[in-house]
C-alpha positions in Angstrom: 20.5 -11.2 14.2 23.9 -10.4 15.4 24.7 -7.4 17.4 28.0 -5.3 17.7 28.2 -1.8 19.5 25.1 -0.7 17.7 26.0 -2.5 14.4 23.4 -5.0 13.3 23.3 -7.8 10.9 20.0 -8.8 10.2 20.7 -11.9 8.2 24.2 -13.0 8.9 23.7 -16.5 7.2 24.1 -14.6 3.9 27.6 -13.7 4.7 28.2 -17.6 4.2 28.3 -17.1 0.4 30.8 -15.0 0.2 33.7 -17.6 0.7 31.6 -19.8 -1.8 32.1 -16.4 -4.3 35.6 -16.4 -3.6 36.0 -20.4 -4.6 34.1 -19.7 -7.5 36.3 -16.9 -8.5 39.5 -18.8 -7.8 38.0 -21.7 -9.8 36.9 -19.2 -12.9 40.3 -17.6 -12.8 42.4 -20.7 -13.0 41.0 -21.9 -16.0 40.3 -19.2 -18.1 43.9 -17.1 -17.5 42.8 -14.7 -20.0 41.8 -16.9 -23.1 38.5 -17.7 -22.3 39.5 -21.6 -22.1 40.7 -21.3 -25.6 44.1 -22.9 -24.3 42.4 -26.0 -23.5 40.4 -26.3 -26.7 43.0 -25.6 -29.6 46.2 -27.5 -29.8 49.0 -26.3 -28.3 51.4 -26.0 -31.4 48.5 -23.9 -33.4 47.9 -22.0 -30.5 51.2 -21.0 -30.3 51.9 -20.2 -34.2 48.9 -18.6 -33.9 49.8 -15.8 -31.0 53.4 -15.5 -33.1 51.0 -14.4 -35.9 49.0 -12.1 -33.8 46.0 -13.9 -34.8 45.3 -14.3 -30.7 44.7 -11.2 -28.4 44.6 -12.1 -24.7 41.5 -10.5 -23.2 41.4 -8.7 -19.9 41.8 -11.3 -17.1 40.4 -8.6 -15.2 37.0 -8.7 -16.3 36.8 -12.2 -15.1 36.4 -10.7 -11.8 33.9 -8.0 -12.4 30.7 -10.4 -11.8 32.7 -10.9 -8.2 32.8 -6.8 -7.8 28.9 -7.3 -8.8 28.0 -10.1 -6.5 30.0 -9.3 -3.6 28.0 -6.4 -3.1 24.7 -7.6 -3.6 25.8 -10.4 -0.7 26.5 -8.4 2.1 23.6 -5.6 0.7 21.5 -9.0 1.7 22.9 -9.6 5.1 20.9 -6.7 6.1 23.5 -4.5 8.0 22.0 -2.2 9.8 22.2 0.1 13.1 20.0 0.5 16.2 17.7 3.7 16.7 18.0 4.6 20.4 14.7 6.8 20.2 12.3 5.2 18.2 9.1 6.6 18.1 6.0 4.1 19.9 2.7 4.6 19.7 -0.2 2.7 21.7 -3.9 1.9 20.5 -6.4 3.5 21.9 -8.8 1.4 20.6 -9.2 -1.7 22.7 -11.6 -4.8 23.5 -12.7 -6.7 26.6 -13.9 -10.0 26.9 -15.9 -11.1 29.3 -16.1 -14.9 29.8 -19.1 -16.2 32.0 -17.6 -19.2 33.6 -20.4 -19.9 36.0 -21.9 -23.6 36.2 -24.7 -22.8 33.9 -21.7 -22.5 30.7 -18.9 -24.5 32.3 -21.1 -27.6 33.3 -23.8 -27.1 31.0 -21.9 -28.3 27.6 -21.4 -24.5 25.9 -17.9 -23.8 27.4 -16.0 -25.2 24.0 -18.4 -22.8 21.9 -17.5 -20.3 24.0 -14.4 -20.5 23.5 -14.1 -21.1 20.2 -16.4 -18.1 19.7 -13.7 -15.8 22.1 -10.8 -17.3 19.6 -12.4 -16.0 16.6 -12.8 -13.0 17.9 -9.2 -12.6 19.1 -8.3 -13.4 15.4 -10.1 -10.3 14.3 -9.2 -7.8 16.3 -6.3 -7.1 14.3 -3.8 -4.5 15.7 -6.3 -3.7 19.0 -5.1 -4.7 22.1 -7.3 -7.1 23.9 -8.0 -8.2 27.4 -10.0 -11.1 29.4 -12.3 -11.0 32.2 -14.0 -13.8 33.8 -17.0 -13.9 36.2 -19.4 -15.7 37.5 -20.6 -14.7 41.1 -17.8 -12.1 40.9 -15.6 -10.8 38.1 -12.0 -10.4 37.9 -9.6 -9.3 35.2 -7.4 -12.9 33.5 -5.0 -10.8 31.5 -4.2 -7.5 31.0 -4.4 -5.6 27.8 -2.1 -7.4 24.9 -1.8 -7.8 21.1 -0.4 -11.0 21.4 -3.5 -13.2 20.6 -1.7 -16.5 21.6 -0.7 -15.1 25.0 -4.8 -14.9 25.6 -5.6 -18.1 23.9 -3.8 -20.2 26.0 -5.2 -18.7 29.0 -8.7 -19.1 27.1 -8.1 -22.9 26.6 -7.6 -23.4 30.6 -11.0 -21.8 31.8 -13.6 -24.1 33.8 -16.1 -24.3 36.4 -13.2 -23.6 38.5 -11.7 -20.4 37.4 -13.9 -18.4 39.6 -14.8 -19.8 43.0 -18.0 -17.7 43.7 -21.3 -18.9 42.6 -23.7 -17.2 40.9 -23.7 -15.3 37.7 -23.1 -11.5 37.8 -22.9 -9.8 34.2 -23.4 -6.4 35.9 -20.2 -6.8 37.7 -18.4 -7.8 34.8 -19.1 -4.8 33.0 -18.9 -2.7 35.0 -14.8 -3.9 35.9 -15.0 -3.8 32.0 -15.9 0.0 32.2 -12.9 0.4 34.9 -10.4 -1.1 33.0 -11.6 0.6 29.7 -11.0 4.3 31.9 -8.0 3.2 33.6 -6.4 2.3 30.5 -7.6 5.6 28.6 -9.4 3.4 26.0 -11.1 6.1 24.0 -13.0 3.6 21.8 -13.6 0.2 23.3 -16.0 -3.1 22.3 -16.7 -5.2 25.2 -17.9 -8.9 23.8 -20.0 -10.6 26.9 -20.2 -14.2 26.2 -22.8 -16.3 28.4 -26.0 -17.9 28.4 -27.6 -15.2 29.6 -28.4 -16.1 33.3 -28.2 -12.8 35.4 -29.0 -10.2 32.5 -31.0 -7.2 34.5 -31.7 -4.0 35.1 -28.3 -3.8 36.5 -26.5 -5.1 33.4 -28.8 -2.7 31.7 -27.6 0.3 33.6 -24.2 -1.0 33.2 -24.3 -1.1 29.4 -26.0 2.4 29.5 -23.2 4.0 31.7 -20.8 2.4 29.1 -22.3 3.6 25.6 -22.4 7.1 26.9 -18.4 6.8 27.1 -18.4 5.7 23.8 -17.7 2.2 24.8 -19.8 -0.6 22.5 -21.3 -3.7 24.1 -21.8 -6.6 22.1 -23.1 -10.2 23.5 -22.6 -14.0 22.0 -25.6 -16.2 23.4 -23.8 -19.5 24.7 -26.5 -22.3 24.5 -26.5 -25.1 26.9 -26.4 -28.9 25.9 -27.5 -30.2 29.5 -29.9 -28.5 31.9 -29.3 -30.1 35.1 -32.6 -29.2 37.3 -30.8 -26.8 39.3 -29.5 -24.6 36.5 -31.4 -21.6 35.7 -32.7 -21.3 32.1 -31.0 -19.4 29.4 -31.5 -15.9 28.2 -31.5 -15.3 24.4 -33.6 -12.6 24.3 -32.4 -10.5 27.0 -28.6 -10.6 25.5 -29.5 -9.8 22.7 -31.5 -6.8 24.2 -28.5 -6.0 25.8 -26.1 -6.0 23.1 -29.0 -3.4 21.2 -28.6 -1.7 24.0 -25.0 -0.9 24.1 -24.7 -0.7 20.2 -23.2 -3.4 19.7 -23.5 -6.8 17.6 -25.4 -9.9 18.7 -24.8 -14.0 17.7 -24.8 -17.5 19.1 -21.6 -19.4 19.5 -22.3 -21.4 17.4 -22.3 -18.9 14.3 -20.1 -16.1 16.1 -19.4 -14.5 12.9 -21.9 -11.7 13.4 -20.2 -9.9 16.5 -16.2 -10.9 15.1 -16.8 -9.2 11.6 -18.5 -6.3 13.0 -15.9 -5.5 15.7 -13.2 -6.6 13.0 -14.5 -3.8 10.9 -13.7 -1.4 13.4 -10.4 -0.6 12.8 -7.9 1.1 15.1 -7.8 4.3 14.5 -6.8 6.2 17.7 -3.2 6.2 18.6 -0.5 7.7 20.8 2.6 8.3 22.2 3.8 5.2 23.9 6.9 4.9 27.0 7.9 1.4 26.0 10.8 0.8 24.5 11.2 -1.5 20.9 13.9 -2.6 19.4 13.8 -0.6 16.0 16.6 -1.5 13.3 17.4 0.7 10.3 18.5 -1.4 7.3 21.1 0.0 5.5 21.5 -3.0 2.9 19.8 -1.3 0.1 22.8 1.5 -0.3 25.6 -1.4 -0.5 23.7 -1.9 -4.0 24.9 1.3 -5.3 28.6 0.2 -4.8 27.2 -2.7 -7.2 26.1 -0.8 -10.0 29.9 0.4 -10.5 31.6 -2.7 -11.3 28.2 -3.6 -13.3 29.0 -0.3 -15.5 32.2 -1.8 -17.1 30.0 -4.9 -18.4 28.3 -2.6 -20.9 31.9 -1.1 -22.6 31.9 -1.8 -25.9 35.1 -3.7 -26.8 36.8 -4.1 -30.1 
């Protein structure tokens, strides 16, 4: 995209035809000169007798060119000019979704951190137009990335987590949630899904109250059980059935890793709805190409006179 003063072209590389149009032209008009090519056909004795007879009437060299008029047009109509909007109007979703990773040795050493992510990814690719975010706990929470759209941006961030992400032990849903909550209110999320993926380990009262606190602001809770390959003999045993109580208690949607599909559709389905006004800036282009066509359809007239 080139940019001059304002002026914008949005596909310059279609500009390169025109001095291929202008070769064809040349070309055309060379060997036509008005006789269609006759010349070159018919012997040039008869040919000559023949236009002393007026049996040969020249046609208009001129329209040769009109499918130049016509094309010429279209070309630049395709390179997209176009000028800048210096106000454009922005909007932010209010519809968001956190996800809270449990990095804690139980997932990251016990074998489920690949379904956990791959279970996160899925989820990123159906959150559509929502902006999401990423915590990650384990004896303490703490916010990965901000709130973005871009779902490669959090992916790669996703694809570096391990049992050293977070440095305190332990496993503390409750405190995940509830810096899920803060984040939700700090960032005036009107509608927001938090996805808690984990085995379970640390699911309470406090979670509990957490998730309560949350559905009365309208904020959804949904949980994906991560299930464990190795149980080392210090690691505490997984939860199942008190995640998924948990997700029923904050509305929300409720699958293993291994089949995530459940929790992704059903937040997918939730479309954003809630917008407004937002004080970022975009570049915003209005494409004028589509009027040069007009200029087109004037040349193109003069191909439907009827000649003699």
């Amino acid at each position: 995209m080139s940019d001059a003063i304002g002026f914008v072209l949005l596909r310059p590389y279609w500009l390169l035809a025109l001095p291929l149009l202008a070769v064809v032209a040349m070309i055309d008009a060379h060997r036509s000169r008005g006789l269609a090519g006759w010349e070159r056909a018919v012997e040039p004795k008869l040919l000559a007798t023949m236009q002393r007879l007026g049996s040969v009437v020249p046609g208009a060299t001129r329209r040769k060119w009109l499918p130049i008029f016509i094309a010429a047009p279209i070309v630049l109509a395709l390179a997209g000019p176009g000028l800048r909007d210096s106000n454009p109007p922005t909007f932010r979703n209010l519809d968001g979704i956190v996800l809270a990773m449990d990095v804690s040795r139980s997932v990251a050493e016990g074998g489920g951190l690949d379904d956990a992510e791959a279970a996160a990814q899925l989820v990123l690719q159906r959150a559509g137009s929502r902006p999401v975010m990423l915590i990650v706990y384990a004896g303490d929470a703490f916010v990965a990335t901000a709130f973005t759209s871009d779902p490669e941006a959090l992916g790669s961030t996703l694809a570096v987590l391990d049992a050293e992400t977070v440095p305190a032990t332990g496993s503390r849903p409750d405190r995940a949630l509830a810096l899920a909550g803060r984040t939700l209110a700090d960032a005036n999320i009107v509608n927001g899904d938090v996805v808690l993926i984990t085995d379970g380990d640390g699911i309470g009262p406090d979670a509990l109250a957490e998730t309560a606190s949350m559905r009365e602001a309208g904020v959804h809770v949904s949980a994906i059980f991560v299930e464990p390959t190795l149980r080392p003999g210090d690691m505490p045993a997984p939860d199942p059935g008190g995640l998924e109580g948990l997700a029923e208690a904050g509305d929300g949607f409720y699958a293993a890793a291994s089949e995530p599909w459940t929790v992704a559709e059903g937040i997918g389905q939730r479309a954003a709805s809630r917008l407004e006004s937002s004080d970022y800036a975009v570049l915003f282009v209005t494409d004028y190409g589509r009027y040069l066509l007009i200029l087109a359809l004037i040349p193109a007239l003069a191909l439907f006179r009827r000649t003699s």
